[in-house]
N, C-alpha and C positions, 0 to 999 in steps of 0.2 A: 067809259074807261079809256086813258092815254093810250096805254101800250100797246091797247085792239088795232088797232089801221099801223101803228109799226110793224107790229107782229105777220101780220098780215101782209104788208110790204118787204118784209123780210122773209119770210114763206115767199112769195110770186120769185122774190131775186131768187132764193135756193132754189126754186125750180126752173125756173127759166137758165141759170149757168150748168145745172144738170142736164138742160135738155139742148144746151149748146155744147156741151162734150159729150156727147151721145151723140151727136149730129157730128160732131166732126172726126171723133171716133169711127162712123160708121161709113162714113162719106170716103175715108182715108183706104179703110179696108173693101169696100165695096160688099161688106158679109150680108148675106140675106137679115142673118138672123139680129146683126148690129141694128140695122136700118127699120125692121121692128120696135127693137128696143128703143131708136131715136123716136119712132113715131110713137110708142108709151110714153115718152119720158114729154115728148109736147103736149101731148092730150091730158098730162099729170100737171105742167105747167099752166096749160088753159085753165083747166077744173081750179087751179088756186088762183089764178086770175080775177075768177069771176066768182069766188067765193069774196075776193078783198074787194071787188067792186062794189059787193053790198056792203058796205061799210066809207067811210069818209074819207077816202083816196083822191088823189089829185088826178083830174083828165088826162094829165100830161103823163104822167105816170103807167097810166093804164093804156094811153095809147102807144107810147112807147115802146112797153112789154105784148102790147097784140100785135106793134106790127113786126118785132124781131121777133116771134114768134111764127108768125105768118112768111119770113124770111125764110126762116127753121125747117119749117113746114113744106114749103116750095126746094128746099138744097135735097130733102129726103125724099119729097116724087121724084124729082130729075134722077136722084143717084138710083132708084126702083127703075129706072125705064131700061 
């Protein structure tokens, strides 16, 4: 089916700019309970990541959104210390 691996690439983007304002939402405020929520909102972007990985996605693509991901991920330990 076409639409599958859009879909699916459209899902990782919605998650991943969700879990870039969640990240910088929380980074801004310094809130315990934001910096939570950013580390939900990554862990929600990986999981759709690696759902569209099984499916016929571009390398480049995937690696892209792992490693601004993996960015994501590193701003929310720092702002936790």
């Amino acid at each position: 089916m076409m639409s599958e691996p859009f879909n699916d690439i459209h899902q990782v983007e919605m998650a991943v700019k969700a879990a870039q304002k969640a990240v910088g939402n929380a980074t801004m405020n310094m809130d315990p309970a934001q910096l939570e929520n950013a580390t939900k909102a990554i862990e929600a972007a990986k999981s759709q990541l690696q759902r569209a990985f099984q499916h016929e996605i571009s390398e480049e693509f995937v690696q892209f959104s792992a490693n601004l991901l993996e960015k994501l991920e590193h701003q929310v330990e720092e702002a936790k210390k």
